[in-house]
Every structure is written in structure tokens, then in C-alpha cells.
SEPASE-896674 format. One record per residue (C-alpha): residue number from 1; residue in three letters; x, y, z. Coordinates in nm, 3 decimals, padded with zeros to 5 digits. Each point is the difference from the previous one (the first is absolute). Layout:
# SEPASE-896674
> NUM / ALA / X / Y / Z
...
//
This chain:
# SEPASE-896674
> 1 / UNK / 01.463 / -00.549 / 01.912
> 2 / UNK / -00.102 / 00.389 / -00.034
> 3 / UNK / -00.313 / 00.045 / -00.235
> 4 / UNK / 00.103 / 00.048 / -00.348
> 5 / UNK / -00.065 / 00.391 / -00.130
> 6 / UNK / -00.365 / -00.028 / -00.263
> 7 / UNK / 00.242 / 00.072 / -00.300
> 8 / UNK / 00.145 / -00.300 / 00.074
> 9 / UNK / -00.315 / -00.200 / 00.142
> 10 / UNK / -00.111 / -00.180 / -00.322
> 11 / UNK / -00.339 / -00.022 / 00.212
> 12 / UNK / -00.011 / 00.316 / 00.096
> 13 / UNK / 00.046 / 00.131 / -00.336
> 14 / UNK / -00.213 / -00.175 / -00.124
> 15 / UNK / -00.247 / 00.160 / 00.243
> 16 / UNK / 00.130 / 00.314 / -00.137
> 17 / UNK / -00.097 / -00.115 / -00.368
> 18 / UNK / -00.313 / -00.016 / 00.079
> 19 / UNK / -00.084 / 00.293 / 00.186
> 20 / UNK / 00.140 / 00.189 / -00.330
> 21 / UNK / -00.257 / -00.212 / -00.215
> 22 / UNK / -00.273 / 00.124 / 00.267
> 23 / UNK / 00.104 / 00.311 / -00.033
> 24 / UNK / -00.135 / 00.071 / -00.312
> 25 / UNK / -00.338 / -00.110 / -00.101
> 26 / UNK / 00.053 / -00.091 / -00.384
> 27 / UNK / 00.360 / -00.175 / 00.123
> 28 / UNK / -00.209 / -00.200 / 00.270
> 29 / UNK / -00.295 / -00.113 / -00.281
> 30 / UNK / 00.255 / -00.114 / -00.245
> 31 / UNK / 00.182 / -00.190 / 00.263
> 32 / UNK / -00.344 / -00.159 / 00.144
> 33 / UNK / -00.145 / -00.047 / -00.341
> 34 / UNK / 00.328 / -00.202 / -00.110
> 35 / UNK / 00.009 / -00.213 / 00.331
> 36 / UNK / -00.386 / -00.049 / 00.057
> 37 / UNK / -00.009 / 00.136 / 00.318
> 38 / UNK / -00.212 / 00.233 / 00.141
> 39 / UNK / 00.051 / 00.301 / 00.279
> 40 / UNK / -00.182 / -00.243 / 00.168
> 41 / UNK / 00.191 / -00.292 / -00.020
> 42 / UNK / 00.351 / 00.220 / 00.011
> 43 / UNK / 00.059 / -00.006 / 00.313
> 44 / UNK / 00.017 / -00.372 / 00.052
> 45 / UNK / 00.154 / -00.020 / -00.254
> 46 / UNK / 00.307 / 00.212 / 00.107
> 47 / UNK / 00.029 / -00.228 / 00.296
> 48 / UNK / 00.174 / -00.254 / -00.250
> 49 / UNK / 00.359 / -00.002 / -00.049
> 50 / UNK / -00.048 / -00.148 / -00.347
> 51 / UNK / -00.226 / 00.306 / -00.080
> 52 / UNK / 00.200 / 00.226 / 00.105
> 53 / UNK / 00.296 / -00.150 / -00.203
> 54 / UNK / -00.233 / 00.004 / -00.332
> 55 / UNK / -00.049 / 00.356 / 00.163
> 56 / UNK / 00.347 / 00.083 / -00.104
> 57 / UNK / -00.002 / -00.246 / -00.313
> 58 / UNK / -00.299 / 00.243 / -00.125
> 59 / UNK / 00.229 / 00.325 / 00.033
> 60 / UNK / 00.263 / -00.173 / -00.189
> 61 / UNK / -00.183 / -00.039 / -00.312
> 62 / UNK / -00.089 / 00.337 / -00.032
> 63 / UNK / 00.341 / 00.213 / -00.034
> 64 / UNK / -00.206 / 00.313 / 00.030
> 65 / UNK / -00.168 / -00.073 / 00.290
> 66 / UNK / 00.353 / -00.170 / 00.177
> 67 / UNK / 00.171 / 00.365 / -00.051
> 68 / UNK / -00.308 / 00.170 / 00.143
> 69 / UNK / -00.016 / -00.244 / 00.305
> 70 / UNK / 00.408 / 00.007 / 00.023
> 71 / UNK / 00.012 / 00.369 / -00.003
> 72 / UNK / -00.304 / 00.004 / 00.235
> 73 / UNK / 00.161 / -00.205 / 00.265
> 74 / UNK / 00.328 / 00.095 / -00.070
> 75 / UNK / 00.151 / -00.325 / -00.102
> 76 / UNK / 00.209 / -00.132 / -00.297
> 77 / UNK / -00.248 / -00.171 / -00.231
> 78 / UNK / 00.324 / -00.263 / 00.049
> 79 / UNK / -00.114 / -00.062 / 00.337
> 80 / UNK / -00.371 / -00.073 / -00.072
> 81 / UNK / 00.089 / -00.247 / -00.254
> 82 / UNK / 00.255 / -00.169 / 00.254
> 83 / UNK / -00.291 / 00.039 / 00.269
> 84 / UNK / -00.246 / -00.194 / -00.260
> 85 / UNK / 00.250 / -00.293 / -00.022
> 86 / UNK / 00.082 / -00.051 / 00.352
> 87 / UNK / -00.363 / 00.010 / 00.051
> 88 / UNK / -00.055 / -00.280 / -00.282
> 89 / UNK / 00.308 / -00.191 / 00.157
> 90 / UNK / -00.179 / -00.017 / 00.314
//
């Protein structure tokens, strides 16, 4: 089976998500203050599947930050919602 493009990678978008919250240091606090992670513990974190699905859960919630992230990676905010589920389904 060829490897799935990252648009369509609910992993690898997911990835994607949260390279955008990184890239921003008030973006990345929020996101680490809400979870209880540190930069620290991030990394292992991201390892997770689940974390990476609450990743894209996170983005969800905040319609702002979805369009910014959507425009950013050049995806429907459609598709990082479906992304969320299948990651949740899985």
C-alpha cells in the first residue's frame, strides 16, 4: 500500500499540530499548561498515538486556533476534525 500523503496521515498531522503549537511560545505554554506537560516531558509524550489524537482534539476546541493551524498547513479544518475521529476510532 503506497504511504498515505501527511494531509491525509491523521498521525502525521497530528505531528504537524504540534509543531504549530511549538512554534509559538505563548501557543506552546497554553497548550503545556492545559495538559500538564512539560518541554520536558513533550517529547515522550508525542510518541503516543492517544496524545497525539488529544493533539488534534485540543485544536478543535479552539476555532481560532483550527483556522490558523488549517491555513498553516493548508488543510480544510474538515479534514482535521475527520483526522481527530479516525484517530479516536482507533
Amino acid at each position: 500500500m503506497p504511504p498515505r500523503p501527511p494531509a491525509t496521515d491523521p498521525e502525521m498531522l497530528a505531528i504537524s499540530a504540534l509543531s504549530f503549537l511549538a512554534e509559538e511560545p505563548e501557543r506552546l505554554s497554553r497548550f503545556l499548561d492545559l495538559t500538564g506537560l512539560s518541554p520536558g516531558t513533550l517529547r515522550q509524550a508525542a510518541a503516543d498515538p492517544r496524545f497525539l489524537a488529544s493533539v488534534l482534539d485540543y485544536l478543535a476546541a479552539d476555532e481560532s486556533l483550527l483556522l490558523a493551524f488549517s491555513a498553516n498547513a493548508q488543510v480544510t479544518p474538515e479534514s482535521i476534525m475527520q483526522a481527530a475521529a479516525r484517530m479516536t476510532r482507533d
